[in-house]
N, C-alpha and C positions, 0 to 999 in steps of 0.2 A: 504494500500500500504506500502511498506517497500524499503528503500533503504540501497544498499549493496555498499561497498566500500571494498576493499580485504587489506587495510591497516588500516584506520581509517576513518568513516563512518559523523560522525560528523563534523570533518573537510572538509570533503567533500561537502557536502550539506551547512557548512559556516554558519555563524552567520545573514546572510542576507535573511539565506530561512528561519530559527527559526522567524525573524524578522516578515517576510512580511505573512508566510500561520501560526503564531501561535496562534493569536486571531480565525483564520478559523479551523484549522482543529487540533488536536491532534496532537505535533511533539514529539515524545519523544525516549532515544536514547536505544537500547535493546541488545548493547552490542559494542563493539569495531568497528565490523564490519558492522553493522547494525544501521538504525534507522526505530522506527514506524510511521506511517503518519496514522492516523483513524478519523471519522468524532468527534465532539466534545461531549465530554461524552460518547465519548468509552474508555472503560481503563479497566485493571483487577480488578481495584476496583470496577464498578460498576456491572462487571460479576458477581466477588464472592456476591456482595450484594443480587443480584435476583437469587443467587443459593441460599442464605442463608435466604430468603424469601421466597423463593419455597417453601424449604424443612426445615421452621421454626428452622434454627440453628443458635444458638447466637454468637457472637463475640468471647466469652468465647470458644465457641469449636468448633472453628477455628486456624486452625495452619496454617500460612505461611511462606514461605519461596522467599526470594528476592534474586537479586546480581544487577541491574541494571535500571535504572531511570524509565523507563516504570513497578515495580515491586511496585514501593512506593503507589499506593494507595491503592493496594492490599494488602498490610502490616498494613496498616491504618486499615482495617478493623478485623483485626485478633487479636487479644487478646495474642494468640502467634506467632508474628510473630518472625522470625529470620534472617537474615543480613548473608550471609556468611563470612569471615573473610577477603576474596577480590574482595568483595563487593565495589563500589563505596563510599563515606562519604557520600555521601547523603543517599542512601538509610542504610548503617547503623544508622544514625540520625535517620531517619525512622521508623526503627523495636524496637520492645523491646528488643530483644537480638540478640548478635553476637554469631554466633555459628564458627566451624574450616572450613577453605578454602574448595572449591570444588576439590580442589586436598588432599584435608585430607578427603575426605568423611564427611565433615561436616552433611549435611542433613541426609544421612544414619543416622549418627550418634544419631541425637537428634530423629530421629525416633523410632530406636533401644530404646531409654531410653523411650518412649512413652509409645512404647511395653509390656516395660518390668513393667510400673507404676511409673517412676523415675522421670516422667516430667507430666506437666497438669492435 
C-alpha cells in the first residue's frame, strides 16, 4: 500500500502512524509525496538480493542507484551504489557514492561512464 499526500506525505500520515504500524508492517517514505507501507521484509533490498541469487550476481556487479529512504537497503547491497546529489542525507550516508542531481542527469551520467569502461 502506499500513501499519497499532494504536498508532503510524511507529514501526513504523522509520527504517530510510523509509531504505532512500524514494528508491523514496513513504513518507509518514497518521496515527498509518497510513502511505502509493505508487509515486513519487503524492501528493495531484499528484491535485488533474490535477483542477485537467482541469477548468481555479486555485490560487486551491482550498480545502484537511490534518492529516497525506501532506496537505502537496496544501496546496501550494491557495491556501486550511488546517492543522487538531492538525495535525502540518509540515503547519501547510504551509498558509496554521490553522483549529480536528477535534474543534472546524474544517473545517465554515471551510466554513460559505465558504458564507456570509466566506472566499475
Amino acid at each position: 500500500m502506499s500513501v499519497f499526500h499532494n504536498r508532503n506525505a510524511e507529514d501526513a500520515v504523522g509520527k504517530d502512524f510510523y509509531d504505532k504500524w512500524g514494528g508491523r508492517i514496513y513504513v518507509a517514505s518514497a518521496g515527498e509525496k509518497w510513502v511505502d507501507c509493505m508487509n515486513l521484509g519487503v524492501n528493495k533490498g531484499n528484491s535485488l538480493k533474490r535477483f542477485q541469487e537467482h541469477y548468481n550476481i555479486s555485490a560487486d556487479e551491482t550498480l545502484a542507484f537511490g534518492d529516497n529512504i525506501n532506496d537505502i537497503e537496496m544501496l546496501k547491497r550494491a557495491a556501486h551504489s550511488f546517492a543522487v546529489a538531492n538525495a535525502r542525507e540518509e540515503v547519501k550516508e547510504a551509498a558509496n557514492f554521490v553522483t549529480d542531481s536528477n535534474r543534472e542527469d546524474g544517473v545517465l551520467k554515471v551510466l554513460k561512464a559505465v558504458l564507456r569502461g570509466e566506472l566499475c
